[in-house]
Wavefront OBJ file of the C-alpha trace (Angstrom):
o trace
v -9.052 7.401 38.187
v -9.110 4.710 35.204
v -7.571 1.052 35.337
v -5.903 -0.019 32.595
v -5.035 -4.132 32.671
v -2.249 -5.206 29.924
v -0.307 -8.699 30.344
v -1.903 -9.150 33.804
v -0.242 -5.144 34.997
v -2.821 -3.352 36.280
v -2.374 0.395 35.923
v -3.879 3.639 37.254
v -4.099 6.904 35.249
v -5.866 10.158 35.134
v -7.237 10.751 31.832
v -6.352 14.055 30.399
v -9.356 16.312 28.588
v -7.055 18.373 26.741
v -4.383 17.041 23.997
v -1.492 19.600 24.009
v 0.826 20.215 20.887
v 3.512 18.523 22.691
v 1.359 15.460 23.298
v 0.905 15.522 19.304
v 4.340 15.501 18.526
v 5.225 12.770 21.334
v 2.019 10.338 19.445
v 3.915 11.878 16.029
v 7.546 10.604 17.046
v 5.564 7.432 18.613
v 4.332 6.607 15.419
v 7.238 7.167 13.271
v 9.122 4.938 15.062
v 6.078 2.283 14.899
v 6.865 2.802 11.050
v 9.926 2.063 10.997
v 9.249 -1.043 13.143
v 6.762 -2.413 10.752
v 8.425 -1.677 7.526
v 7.996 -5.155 6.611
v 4.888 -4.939 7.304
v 2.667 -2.808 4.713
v -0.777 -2.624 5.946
v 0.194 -2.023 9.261
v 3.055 0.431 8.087
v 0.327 2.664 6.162
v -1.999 2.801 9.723
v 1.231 3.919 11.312
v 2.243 6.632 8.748
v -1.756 7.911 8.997
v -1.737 8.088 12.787
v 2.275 10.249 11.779
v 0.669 12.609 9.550
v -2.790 12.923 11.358
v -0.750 14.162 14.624
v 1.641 16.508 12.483
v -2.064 17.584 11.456
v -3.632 18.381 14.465
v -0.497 19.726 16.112
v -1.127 23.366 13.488
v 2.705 23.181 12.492
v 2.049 26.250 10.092
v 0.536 27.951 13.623
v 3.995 27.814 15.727
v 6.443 30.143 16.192
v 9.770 29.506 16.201
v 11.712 30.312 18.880
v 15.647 30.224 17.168
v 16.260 33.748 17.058
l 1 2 3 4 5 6 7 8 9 10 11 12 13 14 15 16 17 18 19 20 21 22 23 24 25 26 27 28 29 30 31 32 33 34 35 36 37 38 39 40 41 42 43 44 45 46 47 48 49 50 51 52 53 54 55 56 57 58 59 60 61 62 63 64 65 66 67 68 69
C-alpha cells in the first residue's frame, strides 16, 4: 500500500504495474479537459495538450479494432 497526503487527506492506494488502454484514454479525456480549463493560460495549456496527445500515443489508436459492426 502507498499514502498519498493532499490538503491534509491522507489516502491509501495500490499502485498499478500495468497502464491499460482504457487508463490512457481516461489520462487522455483528463487532460483535454485540463486544456480547456487553462485556455487562458498558454504555457500550461501546451503541457496539457502534450500529456493529450502523448496518451492518444501510447494508447496504439491505429492498433484497435472497432467493435460497430
Amino acid at each position: 500500500m502507498t499514502k498519498y497526503t493532499y490538503c491534509d487527506l491522507e489516502m491509501e492506494y495500490e499502485p498499478a504495474y500495468y497502464v491499460s488502454t482504457l487508463d490512457w484514454f481516461n489520462i487522455a479525456s483528463c487532460a483535454r479537459k485540463r486544456m480547456t480549463e487553462y485556455c487562458h493560460d498558454m504555457k500550461r495549456w501546451r503541457g496539457e495538450r502534450r500529456s493529450f496527445y502523448s496518451s492518444i500515443q501510447a494508447m496504439n489508436v491505429d492498433t484497435k479494432e472497432l467493435l460497430d459492426v
